[in-house]
C-alpha positions in Angstrom: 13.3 -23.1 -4.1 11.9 -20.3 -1.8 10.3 -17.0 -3.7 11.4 -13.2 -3.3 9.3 -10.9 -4.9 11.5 -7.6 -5.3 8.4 -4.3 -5.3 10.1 -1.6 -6.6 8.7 1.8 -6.3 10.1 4.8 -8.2 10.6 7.4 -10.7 13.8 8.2 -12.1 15.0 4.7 -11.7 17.2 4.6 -9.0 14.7 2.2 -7.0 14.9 0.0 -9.8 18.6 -0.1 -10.0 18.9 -0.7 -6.4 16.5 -3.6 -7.0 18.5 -5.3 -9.7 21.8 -4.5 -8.0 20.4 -7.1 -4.8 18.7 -9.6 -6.7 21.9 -11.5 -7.3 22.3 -11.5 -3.7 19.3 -13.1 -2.6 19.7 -15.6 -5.9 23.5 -16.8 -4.5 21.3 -17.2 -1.3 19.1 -19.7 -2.6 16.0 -17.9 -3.7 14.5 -17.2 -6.9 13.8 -13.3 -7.4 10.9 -11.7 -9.4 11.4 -7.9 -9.6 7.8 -6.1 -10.0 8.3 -2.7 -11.5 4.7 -2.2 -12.1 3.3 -4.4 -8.6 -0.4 -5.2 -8.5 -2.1 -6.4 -4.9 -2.0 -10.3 -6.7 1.7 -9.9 -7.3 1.6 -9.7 -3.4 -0.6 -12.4 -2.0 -1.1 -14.8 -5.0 0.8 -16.6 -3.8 2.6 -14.6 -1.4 6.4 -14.9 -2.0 8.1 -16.5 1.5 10.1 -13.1 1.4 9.5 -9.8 -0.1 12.0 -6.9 -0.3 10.3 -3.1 -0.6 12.4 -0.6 -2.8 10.8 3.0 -2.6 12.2 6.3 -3.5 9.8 9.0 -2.6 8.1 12.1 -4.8 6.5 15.2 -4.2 6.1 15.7 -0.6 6.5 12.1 0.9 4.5 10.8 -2.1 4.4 7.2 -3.3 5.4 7.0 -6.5 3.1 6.8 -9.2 4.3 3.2 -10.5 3.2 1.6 -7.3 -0.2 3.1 -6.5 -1.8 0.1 -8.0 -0.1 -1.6 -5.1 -0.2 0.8 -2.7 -4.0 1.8 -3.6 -5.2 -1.7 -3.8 -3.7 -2.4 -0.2 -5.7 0.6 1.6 -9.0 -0.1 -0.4 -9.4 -3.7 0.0 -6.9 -3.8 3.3 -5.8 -7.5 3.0 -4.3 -9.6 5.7 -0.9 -9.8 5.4 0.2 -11.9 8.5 2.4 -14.0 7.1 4.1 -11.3 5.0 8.2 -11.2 5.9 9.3 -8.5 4.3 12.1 -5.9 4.5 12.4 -2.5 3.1 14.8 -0.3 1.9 13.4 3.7 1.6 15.3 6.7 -0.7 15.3 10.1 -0.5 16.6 13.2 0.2 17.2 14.7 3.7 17.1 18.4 2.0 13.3 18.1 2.3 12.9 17.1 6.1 10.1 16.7 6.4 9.2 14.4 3.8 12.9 12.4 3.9 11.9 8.6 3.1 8.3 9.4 3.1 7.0 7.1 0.9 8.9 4.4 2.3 8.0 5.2 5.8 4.0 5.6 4.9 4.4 2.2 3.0 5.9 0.4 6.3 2.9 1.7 8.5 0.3 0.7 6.5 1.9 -2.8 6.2 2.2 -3.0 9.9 -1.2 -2.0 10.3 -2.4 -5.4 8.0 -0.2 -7.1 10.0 3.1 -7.8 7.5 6.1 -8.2 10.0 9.1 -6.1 9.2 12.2 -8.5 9.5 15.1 -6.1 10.8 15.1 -2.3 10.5 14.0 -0.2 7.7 16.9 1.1 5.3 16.6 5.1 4.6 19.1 6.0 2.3 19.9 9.9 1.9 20.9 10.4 -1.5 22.3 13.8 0.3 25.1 11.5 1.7 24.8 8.4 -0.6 24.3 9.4 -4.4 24.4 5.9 -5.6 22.1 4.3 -3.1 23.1 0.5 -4.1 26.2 1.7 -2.3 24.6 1.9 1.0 21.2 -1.1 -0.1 24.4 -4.1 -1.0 25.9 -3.9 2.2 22.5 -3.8 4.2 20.6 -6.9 1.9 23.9 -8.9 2.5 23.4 -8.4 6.1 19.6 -8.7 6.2 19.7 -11.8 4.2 22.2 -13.3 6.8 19.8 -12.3 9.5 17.2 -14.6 7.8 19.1 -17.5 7.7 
């Protein structure tokens, strides 16, 4: 049975309610899901999942939150190849603070492109602004994204 690691970024939980709201989507799909609320580089690459799904709210100004900087540290320090890394990623915030509006999630997709992880599909933002409940908008787009990969 193929792997999905579900990375879930966040701090007030929403990311990690959006996480477990999907997982039942990818498991009717045929995977088996791990969610990583506190995601390590090894949860990653060892062994890489044959699918990963990013779910990142952003703090501060654009900031990663601080449940993922193992991850998200570990990646610009030791700056792994990532390759054959498929992932997708779904990014929250709040479009009240322009300029740092999906900020983490936007930095977190860069860096992964720049160790060569290959985004399947566009990036999800979700403005909590517009969607308060961001599983509202992240069900509809998995259920498409996973039909994508079929």
């Amino acid at each position: 049975m193929p792997r999905v690691g579900i990375y879930v970024a966040t701090v007030y939980g929403g990311a990690l309610d959006v996480a477990e709201q999907v997982a039942p989507l990818f498991e009717s799909a045929g995977y088996s899901v791990e969610i990583y609320e506190e995601p390590h580089l090894a949860h990653l690459t060892d062994p890489m999942p044959e699918l990963v799904l990013f779910c990142i709210s952003t703090t501060g100004r654009g900031d990663i939150p601080g449940n993922f900087s193992a991850l998200s540290d570990a990646l610009e320090a030791q700056r792994p190849d990532l390759q054959p890394l498929r992932y997708g990623l779904i990014a929250m915030g709040d479009s009240n603070y322009e300029e740092s509006f999906c900020g983490a999630g936007r930095k977190l997709d860069a860096l992964l492109e720049t160790l060569g992880a290959q985004r399947l599909g566009e990036r999800l933002e979700v403005d909590a602004d517009e969607t308060p409940m961001a599983d509202d908008a992240a069900l509809p787009w998995v259920e498409q994204w996973l039909a994508e990969q079929a």
